[in-house]
C-alpha positions as a printed NumPy array, in Angstrom:
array([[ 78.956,  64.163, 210.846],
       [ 81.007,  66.435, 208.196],
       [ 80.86 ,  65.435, 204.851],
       [ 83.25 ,  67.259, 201.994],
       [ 81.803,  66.65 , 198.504],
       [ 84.741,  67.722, 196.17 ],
       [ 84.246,  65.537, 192.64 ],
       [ 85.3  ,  66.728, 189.839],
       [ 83.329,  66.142, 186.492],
       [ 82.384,  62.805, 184.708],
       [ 82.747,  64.316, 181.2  ],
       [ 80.241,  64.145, 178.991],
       [ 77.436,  63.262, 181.327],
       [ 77.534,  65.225, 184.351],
       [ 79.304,  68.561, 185.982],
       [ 80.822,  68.886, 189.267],
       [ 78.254,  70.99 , 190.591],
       [ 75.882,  68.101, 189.407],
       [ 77.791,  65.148, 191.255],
       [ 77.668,  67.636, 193.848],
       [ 74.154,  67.681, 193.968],
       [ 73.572,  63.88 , 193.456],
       [ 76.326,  63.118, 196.276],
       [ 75.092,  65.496, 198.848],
       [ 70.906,  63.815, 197.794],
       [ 72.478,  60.184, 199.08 ],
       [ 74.325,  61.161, 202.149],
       [ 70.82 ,  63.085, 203.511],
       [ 69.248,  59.816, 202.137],
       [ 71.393,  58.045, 204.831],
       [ 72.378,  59.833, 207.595],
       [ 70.655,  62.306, 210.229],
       [ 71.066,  65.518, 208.959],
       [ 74.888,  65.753, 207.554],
       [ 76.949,  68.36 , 207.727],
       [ 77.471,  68.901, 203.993],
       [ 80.044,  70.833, 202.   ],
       [ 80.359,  70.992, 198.333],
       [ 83.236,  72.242, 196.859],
       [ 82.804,  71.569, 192.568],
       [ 86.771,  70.216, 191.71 ],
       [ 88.088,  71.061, 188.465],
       [ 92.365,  70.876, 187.908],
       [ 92.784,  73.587, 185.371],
       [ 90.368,  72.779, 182.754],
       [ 86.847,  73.679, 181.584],
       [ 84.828,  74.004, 184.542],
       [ 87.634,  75.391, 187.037],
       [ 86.975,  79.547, 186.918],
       [ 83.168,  78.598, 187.932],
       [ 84.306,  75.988, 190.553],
       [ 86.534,  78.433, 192.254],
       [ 84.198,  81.119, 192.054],
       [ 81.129,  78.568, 193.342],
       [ 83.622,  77.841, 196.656],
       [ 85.267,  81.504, 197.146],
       [ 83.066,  83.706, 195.802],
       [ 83.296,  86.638, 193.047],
       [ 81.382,  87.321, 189.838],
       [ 81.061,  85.746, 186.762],
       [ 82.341,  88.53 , 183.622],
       [ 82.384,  87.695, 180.047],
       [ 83.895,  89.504, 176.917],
       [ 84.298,  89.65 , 173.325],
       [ 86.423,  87.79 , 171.62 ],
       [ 87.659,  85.921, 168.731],
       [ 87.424,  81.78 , 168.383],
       [ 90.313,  79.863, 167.229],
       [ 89.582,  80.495, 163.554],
       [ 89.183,  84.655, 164.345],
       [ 85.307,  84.413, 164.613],
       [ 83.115,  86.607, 166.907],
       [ 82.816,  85.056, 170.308],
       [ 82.103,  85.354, 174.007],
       [ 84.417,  84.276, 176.973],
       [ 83.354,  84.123, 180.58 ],
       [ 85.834,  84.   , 183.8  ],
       [ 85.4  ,  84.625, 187.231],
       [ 86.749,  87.863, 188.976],
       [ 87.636,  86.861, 192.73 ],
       [ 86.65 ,  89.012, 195.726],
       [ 90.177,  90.45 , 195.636],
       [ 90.476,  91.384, 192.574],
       [ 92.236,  88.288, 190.875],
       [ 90.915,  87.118, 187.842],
       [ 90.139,  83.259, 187.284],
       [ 89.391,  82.078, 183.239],
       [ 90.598,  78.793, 181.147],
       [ 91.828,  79.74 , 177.84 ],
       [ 88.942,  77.036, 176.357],
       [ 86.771,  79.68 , 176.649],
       [ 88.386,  81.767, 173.88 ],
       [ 91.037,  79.344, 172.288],
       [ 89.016,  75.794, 173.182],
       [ 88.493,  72.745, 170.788],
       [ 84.883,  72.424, 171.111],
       [ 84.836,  76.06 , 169.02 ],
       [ 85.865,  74.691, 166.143],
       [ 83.651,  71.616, 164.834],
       [ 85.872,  68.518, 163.563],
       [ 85.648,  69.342, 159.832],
       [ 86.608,  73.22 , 160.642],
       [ 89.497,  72.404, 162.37 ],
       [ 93.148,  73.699, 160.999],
       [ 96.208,  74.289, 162.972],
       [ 98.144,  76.316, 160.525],
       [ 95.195,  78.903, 160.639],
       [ 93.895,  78.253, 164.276],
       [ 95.356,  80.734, 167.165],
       [ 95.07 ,  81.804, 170.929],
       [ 94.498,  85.895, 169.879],
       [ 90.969,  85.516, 171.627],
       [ 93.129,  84.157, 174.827],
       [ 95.164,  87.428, 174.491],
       [ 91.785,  89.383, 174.659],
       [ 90.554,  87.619, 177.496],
       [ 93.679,  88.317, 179.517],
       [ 93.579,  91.947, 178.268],
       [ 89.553,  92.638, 179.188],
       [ 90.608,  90.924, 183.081],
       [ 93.599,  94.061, 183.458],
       [ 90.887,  96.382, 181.995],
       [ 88.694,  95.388, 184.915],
       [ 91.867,  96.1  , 187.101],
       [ 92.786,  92.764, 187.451],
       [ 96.816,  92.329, 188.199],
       [ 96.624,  88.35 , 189.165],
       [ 95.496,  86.607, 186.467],
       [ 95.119,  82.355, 187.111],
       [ 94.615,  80.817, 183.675],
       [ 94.031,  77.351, 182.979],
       [ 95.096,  75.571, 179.731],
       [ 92.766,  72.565, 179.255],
       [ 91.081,  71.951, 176.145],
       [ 93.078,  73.887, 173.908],
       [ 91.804,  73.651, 170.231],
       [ 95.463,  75.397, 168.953],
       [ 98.903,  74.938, 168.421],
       [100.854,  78.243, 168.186],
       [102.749,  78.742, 170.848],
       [100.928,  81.505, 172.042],
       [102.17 ,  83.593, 169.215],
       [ 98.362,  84.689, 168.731],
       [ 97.838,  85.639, 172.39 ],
       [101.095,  87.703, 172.233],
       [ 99.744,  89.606, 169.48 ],
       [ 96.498,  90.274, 171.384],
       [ 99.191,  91.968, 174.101],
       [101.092,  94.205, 171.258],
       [103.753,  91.909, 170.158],
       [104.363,  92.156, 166.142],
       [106.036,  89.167, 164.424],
       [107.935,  90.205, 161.374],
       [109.595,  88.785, 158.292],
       [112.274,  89.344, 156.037],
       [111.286,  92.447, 154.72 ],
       [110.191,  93.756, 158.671],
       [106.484,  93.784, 157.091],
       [103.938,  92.184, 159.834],
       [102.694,  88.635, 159.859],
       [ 99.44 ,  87.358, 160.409],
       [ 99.693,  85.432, 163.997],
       [ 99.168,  82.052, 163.211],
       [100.966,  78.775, 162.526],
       [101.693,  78.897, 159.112],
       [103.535,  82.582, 159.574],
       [106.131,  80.686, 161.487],
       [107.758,  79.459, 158.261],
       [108.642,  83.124, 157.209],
       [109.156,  84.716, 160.924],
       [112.119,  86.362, 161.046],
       [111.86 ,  88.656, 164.305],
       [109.405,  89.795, 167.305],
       [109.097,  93.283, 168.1  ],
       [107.99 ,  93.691, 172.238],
       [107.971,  97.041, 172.412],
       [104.651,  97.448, 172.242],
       [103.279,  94.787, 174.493],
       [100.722,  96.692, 176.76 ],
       [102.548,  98.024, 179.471],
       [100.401,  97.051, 182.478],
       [101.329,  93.233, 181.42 ],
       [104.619,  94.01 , 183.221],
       [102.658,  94.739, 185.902],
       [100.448,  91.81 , 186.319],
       [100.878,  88.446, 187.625],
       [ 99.804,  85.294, 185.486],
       [ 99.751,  82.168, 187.208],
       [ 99.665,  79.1  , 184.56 ],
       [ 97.689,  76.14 , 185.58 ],
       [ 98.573,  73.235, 184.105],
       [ 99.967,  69.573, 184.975],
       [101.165,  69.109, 181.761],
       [105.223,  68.569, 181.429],
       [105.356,  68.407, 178.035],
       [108.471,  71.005, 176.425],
       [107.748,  73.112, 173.475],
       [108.835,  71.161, 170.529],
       [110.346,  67.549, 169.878],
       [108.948,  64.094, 170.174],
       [106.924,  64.663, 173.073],
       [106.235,  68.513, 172.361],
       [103.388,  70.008, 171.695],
       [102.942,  69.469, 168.273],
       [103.791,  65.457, 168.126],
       [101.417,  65.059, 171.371],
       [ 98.645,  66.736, 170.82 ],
       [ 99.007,  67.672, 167.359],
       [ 97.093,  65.035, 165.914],
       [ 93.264,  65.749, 167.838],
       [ 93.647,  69.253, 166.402],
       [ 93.281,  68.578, 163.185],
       [ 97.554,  68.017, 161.65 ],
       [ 97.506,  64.991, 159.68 ],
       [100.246,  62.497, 160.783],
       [102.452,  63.406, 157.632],
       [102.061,  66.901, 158.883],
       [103.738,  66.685, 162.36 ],
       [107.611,  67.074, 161.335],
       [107.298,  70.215, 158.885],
       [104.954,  71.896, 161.764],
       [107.123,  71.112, 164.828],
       [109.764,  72.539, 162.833],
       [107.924,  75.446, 162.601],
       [107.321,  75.651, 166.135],
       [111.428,  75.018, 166.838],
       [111.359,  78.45 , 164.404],
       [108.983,  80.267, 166.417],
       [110.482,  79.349, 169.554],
       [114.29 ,  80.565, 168.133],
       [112.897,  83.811, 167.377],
       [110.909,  84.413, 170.429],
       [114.027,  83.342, 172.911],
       [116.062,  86.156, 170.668],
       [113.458,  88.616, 171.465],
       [112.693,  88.277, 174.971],
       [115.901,  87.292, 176.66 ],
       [114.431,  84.031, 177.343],
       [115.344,  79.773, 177.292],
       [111.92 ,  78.749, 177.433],
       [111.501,  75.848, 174.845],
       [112.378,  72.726, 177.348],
       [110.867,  74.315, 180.219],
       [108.254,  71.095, 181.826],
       [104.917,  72.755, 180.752],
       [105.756,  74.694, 177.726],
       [104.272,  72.488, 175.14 ],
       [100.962,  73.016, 177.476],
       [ 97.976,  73.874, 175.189],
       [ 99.561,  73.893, 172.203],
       [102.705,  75.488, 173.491],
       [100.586,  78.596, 175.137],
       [102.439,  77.813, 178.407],
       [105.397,  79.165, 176.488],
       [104.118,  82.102, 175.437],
       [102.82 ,  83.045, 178.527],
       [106.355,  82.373, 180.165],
       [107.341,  84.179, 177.192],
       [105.979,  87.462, 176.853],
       [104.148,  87.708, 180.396],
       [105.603,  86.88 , 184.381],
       [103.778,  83.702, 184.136],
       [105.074,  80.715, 186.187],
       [103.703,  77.499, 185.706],
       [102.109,  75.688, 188.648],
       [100.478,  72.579, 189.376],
       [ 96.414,  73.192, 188.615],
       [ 94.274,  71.012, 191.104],
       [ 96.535,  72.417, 193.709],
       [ 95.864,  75.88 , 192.604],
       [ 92.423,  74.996, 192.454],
       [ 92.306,  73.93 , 196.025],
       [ 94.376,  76.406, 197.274],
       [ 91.743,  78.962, 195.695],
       [ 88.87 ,  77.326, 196.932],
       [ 90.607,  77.07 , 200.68 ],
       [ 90.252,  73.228, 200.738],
       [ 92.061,  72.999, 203.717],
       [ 90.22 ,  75.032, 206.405],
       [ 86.991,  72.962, 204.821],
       [ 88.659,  69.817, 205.643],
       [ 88.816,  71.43 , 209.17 ],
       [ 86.353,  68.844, 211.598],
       [ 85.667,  66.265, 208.697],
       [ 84.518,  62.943, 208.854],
       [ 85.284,  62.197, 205.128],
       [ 85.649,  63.658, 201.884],
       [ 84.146,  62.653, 198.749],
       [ 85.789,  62.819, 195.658],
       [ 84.847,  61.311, 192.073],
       [ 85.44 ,  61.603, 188.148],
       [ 84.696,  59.55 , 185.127],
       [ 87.376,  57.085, 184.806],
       [ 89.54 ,  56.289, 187.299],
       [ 92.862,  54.921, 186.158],
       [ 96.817,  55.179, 186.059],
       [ 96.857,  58.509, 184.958],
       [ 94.481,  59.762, 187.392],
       [ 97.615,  59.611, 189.886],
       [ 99.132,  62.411, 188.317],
       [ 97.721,  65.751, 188.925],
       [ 93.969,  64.801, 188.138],
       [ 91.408,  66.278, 191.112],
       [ 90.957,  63.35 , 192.416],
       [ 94.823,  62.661, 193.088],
       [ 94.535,  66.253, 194.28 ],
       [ 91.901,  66.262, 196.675],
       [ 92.695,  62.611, 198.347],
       [ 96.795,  63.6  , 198.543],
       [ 95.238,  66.379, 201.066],
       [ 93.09 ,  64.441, 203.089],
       [ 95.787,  61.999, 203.593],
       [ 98.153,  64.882, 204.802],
       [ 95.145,  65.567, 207.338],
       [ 94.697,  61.857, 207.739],
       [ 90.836,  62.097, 206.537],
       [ 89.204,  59.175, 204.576],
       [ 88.589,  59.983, 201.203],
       [ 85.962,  57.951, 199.099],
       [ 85.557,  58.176, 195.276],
       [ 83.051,  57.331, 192.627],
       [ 84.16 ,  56.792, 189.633],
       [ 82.061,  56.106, 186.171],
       [ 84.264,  53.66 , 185.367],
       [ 88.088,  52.204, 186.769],
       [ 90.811,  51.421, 184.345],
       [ 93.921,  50.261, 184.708],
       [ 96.368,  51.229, 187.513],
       [ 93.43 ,  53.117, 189.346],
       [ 94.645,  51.353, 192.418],
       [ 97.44 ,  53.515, 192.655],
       [ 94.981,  55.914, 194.188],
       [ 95.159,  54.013, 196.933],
       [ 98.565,  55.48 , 197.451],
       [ 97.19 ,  59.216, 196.721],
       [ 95.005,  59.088, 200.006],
       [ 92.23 ,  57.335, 198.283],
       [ 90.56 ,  55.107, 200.483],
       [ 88.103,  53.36 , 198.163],
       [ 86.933,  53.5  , 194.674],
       [ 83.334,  52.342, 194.265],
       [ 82.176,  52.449, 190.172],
       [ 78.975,  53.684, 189.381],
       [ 77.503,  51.228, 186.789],
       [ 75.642,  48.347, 188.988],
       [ 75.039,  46.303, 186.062],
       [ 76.507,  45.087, 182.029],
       [ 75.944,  48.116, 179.631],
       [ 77.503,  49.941, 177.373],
       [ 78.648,  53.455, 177.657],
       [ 75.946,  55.63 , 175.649],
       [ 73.544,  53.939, 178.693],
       [ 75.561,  54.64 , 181.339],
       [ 75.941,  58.037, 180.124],
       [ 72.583,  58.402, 179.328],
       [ 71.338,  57.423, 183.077],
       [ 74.317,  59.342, 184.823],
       [ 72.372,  60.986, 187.681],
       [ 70.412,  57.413, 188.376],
       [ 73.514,  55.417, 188.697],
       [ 75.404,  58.257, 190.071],
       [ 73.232,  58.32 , 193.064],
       [ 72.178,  54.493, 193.584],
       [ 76.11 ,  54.39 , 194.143],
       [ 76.374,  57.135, 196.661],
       [ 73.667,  55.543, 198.794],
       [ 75.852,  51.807, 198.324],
       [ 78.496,  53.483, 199.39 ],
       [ 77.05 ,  55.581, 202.451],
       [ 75.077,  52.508, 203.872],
       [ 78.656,  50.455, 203.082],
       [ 80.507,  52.995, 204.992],
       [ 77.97 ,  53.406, 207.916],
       [ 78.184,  55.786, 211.247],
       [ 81.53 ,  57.542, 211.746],
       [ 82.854,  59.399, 214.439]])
């Protein structure tokens, strides 16, 4: 018996690696001597470079760089056995930088995301994959883009500090010093996110508000943004502001279609592709997947919907546990999900569930196992 353990995290409580652990415990708990392989899930977000590095290989690198709010700080991403670089822009540009009462938009950029990206084509990188969950900024990438050499100007061509509130006096971009070996390198952008640049559902009026704007805010900075993004279309030759994925992590998709040869592609199947889900799928009996909560929007693009659309395609049963289901998880079942069994076996709240993750984490893999029984 074969058994594919590919959850991603139940936020909060426990990491991939650690349902991977817990998962792999039960099914030795239950069967003769399994066939076990884990493979950590992650869809673009905090945990991914680490994920693909724990299922393909490489070495963990880190660098200086600076935080959202220009502070010291250090970044880690994986480098790939050939050569390509794997990081999340979290590491350098992430919300959980900048504590709740720190947090201000209109001072906040992605420069540290810019270093990042710079310190993997020091390295030698020329593939870059860069994931854009948990973004703690709203600039467009105009911070980034300074990292690479690009100088945003106003009305008297004097240089502006590469935040938000610049945008207001931006007049012009100068490109010609971007570093030259950007042209050079490939940036993937992983991201399921749709969202365009600016507008109701841009980045600002969609995210805006759990990054610190106030809701009598969102107008005058989306604005700002629609400024930005004039300017930076002049400069580079480029439509980019309704492009489905712009508005991505505070509008750093754009910037990166911007002022790199980023593309924008779907992140759990990036994931999988880098972690060669498929040939592990090769002689399984089942897969298990898994993530916190389980609901409507789990069917699009989330690691679950990722992992169980692939096992249907190889006609594999695919299992999940789930910390919790919400409403419309059982569209799953249409994603190649075969069953969803919760982890919580009894009425509590969620600081106890969360507090006695592992327990009830593995008390459901072994329910499940013994439910499922022998398979061929």
């Amino acid at each position: 018996m074969k058994i594919v353990i590919a959850p991603d995290s139940f936020k909060g409580s426990l990491s991939a690696f650690d349902v991977c652990r817990i998962v792999s415990k039960a099914a030795r708990q239950v069967y003769h001597e399994p066939e076990i392989v884990e493979i950590p899930m992650a869809d673009g977000g905090e945990g991914t470079a680490e994920c693909i590095r724990k299922a393909a290989g490489g070495s963990q690198v880190s660098c200086r760089v600076r935080d959202p709010l220009g502070r010291p700080a250090e970044a880690r991403y994986t480098i790939l056995p050939d050569g390509s670089a794997v990081m999340e822009m979290a590491q350098a540009s992430g919300l959980t930088m900048v504590k709740p009462g720190e947090r201000d938009v209109f001072s906040s950029s992605t420069f540290g995301t810019g270093e990042m990206i710079l310190d993997a084509v020091d390295r030698g990188c020329r593939k870059i994959f860069i994931g854009l969950g948990g973004s703690g900024t709203s600039d467009g990438g105009m911070g980034m883009a300074a990292a690479l050499g690009v100088k945003f100007l106003d009305d008297k061509n004097e240089e502006l500090d590469p935040v938000p509130a610049s945008m207001d006096k931006l007049v012009s971009a100068d490109i010609s010093s971007i570093d030259s070996r950007i042209s050079e390198t490939e940036i993937v952008v992983m991201s399921d996110v749709t969202n365009p640049l600016t507008g109701p559902s841009g980045a600002v009026f969609t995210y805006g508000l759990q990054k610190g704007l106030r809701e009598d805010e969102l107008k005058k900075a989306d604005e700002m943004m629609a400024r930005y993004c004039a300017v930076v279309e002049d400069a580079v030759g480029k439509n980019i502001s309704d492009i489905p994925g712009a508005g991505a992590a505070g509008g750093l998709g754009a910037g990166l279609l911007a002022f790199t040869n980023g593309t924008i592609e779907k992140g759990i199947d990036t994931a999988l592709d880098l972690a060669d889900f498929d040939s592990a799928l090769s002689g399984a009996t089942m897969v298990v997947t898994g993530e916190g909560m389980m609901d409507f929007q789990s069917a699009f693009g989330k690691a679950a919907c990722g992992v169980g659309m692939r096992c249907k395609a190889a006609g594999i049963p695919c299992f999940a546990l789930v910390g919790s289901m919400g409403k419309g998880a059982e569209e799953m079942f249409t994603r190649g999900i075969t069953s969803i069994m919760p982890v919580v076996d009894s009425v509590m709240n969620l600081d106890q569930a969360m507090e006695n993750a592992e327990d009830l984490c593995y008390s459901a893999a072994v329910r499940m196992f013994r439910f499922i029984g022998e398979r061929d």
